[in-house]
N, CA, C and O atoms as a GROMACS GRO file, in nm:
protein
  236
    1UNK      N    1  14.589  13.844  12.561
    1UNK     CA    2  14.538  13.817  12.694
    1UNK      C    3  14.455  13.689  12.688
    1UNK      O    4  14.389  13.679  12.584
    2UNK      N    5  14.442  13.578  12.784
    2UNK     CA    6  14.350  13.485  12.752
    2UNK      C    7  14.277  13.492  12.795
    2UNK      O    8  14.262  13.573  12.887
    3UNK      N    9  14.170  13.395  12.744
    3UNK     CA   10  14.069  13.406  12.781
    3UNK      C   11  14.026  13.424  12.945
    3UNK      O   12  13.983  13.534  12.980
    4UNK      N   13  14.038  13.331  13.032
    4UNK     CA   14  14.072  13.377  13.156
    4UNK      C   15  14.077  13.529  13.229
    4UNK      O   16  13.978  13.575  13.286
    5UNK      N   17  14.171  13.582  13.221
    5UNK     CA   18  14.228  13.672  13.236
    5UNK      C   19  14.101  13.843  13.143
    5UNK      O   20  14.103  13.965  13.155
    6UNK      N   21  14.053  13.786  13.096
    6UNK     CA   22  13.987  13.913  12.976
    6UNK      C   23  13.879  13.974  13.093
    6UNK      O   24  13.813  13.902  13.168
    7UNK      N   25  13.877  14.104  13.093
    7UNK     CA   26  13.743  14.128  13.179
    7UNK      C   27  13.652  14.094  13.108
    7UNK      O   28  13.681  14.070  12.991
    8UNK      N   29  13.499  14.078  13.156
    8UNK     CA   30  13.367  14.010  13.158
    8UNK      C   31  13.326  14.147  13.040
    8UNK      O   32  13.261  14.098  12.948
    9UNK      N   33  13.339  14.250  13.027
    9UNK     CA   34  13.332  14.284  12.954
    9UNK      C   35  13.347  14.237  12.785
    9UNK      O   36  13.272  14.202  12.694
   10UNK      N   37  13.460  14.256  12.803
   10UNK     CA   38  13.514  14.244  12.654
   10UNK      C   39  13.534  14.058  12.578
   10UNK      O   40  13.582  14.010  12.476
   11UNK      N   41  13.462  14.002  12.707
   11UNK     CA   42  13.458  13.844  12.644
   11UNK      C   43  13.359  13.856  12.505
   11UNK      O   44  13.349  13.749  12.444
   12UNK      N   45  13.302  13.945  12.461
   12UNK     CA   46  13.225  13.922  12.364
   12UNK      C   47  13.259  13.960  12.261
   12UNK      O   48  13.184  13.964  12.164
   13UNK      N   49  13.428  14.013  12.260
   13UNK     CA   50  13.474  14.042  12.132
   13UNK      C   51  13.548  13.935  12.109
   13UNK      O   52  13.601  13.873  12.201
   14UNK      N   53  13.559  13.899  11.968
   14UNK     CA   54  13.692  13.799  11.917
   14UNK      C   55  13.824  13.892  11.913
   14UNK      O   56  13.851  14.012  11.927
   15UNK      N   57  13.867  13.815  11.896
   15UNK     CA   58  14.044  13.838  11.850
   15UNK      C   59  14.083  13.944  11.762
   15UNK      O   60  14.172  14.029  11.772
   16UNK      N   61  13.987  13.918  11.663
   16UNK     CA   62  13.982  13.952  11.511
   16UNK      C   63  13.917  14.129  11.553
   16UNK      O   64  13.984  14.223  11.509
   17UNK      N   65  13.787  14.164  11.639
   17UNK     CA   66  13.743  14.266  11.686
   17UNK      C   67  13.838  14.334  11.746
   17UNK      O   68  13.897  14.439  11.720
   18UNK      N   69  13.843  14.265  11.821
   18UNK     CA   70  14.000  14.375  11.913
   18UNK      C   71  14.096  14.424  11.832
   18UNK      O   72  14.148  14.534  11.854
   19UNK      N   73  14.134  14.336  11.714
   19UNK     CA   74  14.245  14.376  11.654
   19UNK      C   75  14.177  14.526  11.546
   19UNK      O   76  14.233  14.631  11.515
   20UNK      N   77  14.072  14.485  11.521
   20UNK     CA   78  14.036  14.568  11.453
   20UNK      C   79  13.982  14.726  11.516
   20UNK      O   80  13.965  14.831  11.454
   21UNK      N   81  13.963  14.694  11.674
   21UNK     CA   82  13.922  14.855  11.735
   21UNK      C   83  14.036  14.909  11.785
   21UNK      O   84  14.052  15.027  11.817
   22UNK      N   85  14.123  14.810  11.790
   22UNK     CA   86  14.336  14.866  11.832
   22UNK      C   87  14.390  14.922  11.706
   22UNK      O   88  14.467  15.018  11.701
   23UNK      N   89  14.334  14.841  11.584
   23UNK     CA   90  14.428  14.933  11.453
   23UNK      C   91  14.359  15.055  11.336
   23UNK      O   92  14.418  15.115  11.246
   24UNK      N   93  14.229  15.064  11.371
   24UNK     CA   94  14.084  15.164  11.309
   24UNK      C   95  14.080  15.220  11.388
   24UNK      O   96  14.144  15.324  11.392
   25UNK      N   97  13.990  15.169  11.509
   25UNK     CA   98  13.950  15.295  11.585
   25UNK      C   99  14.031  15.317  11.709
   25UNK      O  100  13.962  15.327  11.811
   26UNK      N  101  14.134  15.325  11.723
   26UNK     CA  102  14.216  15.353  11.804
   26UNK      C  103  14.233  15.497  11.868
   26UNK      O  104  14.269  15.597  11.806
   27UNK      N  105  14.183  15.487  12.077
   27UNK     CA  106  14.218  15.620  12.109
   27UNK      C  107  14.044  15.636  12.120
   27UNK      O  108  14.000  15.716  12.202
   28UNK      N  109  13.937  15.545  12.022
   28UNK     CA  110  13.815  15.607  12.008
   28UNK      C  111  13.716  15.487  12.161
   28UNK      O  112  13.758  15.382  12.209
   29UNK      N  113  13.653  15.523  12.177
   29UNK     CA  114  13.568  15.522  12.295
   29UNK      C  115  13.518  15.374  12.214
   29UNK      O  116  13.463  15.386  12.104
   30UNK      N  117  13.543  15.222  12.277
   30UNK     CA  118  13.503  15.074  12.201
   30UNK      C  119  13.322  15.065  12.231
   30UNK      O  120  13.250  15.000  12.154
   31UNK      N  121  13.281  15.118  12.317
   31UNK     CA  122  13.118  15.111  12.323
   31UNK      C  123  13.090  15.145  12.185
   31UNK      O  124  13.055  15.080  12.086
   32UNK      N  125  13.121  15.293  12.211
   32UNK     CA  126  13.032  15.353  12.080
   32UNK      C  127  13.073  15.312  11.956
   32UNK      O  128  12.984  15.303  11.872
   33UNK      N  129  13.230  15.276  11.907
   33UNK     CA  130  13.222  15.200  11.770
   33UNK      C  131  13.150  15.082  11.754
   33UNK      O  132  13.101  15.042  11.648
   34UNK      N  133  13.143  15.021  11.875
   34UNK     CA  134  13.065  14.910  11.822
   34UNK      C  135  12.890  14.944  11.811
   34UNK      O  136  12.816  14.888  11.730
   35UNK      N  137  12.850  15.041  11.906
   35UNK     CA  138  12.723  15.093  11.885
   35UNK      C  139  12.702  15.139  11.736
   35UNK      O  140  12.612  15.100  11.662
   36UNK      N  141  12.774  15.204  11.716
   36UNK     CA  142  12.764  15.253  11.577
   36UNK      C  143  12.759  15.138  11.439
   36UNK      O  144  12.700  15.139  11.332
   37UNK      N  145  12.844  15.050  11.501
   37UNK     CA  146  12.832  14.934  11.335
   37UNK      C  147  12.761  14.860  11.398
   37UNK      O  148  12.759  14.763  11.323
   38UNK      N  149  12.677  14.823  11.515
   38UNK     CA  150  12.571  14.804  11.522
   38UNK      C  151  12.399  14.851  11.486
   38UNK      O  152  12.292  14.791  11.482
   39UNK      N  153  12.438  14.974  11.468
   39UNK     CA  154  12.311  15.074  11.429
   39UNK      C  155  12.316  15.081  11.273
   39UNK      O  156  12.218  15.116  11.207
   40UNK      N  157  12.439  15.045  11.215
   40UNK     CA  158  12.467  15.042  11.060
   40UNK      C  159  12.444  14.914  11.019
   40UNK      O  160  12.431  14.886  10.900
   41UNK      N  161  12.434  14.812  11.132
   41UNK     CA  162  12.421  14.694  11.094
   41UNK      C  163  12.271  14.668  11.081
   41UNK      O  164  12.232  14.600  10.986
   42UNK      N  165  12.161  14.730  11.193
   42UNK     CA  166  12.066  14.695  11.165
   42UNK      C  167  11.956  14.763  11.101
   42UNK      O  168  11.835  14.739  11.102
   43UNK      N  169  12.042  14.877  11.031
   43UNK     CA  170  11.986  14.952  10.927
   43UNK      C  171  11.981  14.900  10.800
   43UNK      O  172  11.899  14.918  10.710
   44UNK      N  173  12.116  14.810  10.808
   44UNK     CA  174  12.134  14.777  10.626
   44UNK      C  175  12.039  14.613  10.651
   44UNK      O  176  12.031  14.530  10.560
   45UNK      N  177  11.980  14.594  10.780
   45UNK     CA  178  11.933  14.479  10.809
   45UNK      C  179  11.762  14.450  10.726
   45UNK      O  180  11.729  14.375  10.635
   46UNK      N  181  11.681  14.555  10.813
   46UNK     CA  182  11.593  14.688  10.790
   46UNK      C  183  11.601  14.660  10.652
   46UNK      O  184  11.518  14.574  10.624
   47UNK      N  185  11.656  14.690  10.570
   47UNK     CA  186  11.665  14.747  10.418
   47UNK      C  187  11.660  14.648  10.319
   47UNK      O  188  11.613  14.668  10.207
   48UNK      N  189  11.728  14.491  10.376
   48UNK     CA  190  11.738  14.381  10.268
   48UNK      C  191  11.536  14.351  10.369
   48UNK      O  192  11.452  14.334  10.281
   49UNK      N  193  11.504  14.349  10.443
   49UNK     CA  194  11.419  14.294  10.453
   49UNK      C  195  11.283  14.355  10.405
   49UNK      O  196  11.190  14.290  10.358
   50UNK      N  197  11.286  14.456  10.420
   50UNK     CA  198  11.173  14.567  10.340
   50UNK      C  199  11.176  14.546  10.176
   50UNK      O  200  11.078  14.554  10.104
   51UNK      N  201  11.308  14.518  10.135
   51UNK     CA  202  11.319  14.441   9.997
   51UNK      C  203  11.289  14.318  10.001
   51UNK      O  204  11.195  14.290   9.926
   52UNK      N  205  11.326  14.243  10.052
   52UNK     CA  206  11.238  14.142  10.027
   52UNK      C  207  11.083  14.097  10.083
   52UNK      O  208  11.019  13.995  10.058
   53UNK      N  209  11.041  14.236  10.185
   53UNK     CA  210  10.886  14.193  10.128
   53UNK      C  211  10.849  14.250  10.049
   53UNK      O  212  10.729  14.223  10.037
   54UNK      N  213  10.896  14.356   9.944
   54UNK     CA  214  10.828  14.414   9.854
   54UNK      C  215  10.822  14.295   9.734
   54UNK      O  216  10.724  14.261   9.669
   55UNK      N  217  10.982  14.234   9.725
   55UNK     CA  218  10.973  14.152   9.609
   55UNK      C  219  10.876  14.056   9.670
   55UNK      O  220  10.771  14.060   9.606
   56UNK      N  221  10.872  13.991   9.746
   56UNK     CA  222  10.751  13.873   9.778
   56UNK      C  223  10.598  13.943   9.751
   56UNK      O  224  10.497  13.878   9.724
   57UNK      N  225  10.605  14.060   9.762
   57UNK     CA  226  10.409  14.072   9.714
   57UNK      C  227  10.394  14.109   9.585
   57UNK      O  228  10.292  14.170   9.552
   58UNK      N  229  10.532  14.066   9.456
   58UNK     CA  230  10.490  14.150   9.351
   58UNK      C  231  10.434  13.973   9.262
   58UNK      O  232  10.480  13.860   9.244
   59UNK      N  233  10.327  14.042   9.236
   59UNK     CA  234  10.288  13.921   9.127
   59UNK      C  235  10.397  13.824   9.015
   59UNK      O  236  10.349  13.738   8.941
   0.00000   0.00000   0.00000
């Protein structure tokens, strides 16, 4: 579909996303997968950064 044509929605996925919620999560509700590797995303986000302030206060 081009760009044009895409509802206002889904302009914020690439190519590469779509292809990937048409051949994984297929049939599954596209909010919530992306909610979800969003919430995984800013968990594992969370986690490098709490590591690196621990390593920054060690003598």
């Amino acid at each position: 579909m081009s760009p044009q044509r895409r509802p206002q929605a889904r302009q914020l996925l690439t190519v590469q996303s779509e292809r990937i919620l048409a051949t994984c999560y297929a049939g599954q509700v596209r909010a919530a997968v992306i909610e979800r590797a969003l919430r995984r995303m800013a968990a594992d986000d969370m986690r490098a950064e709490r590591k690196a302030l621990r390593e920054g206060e060690r003598p």
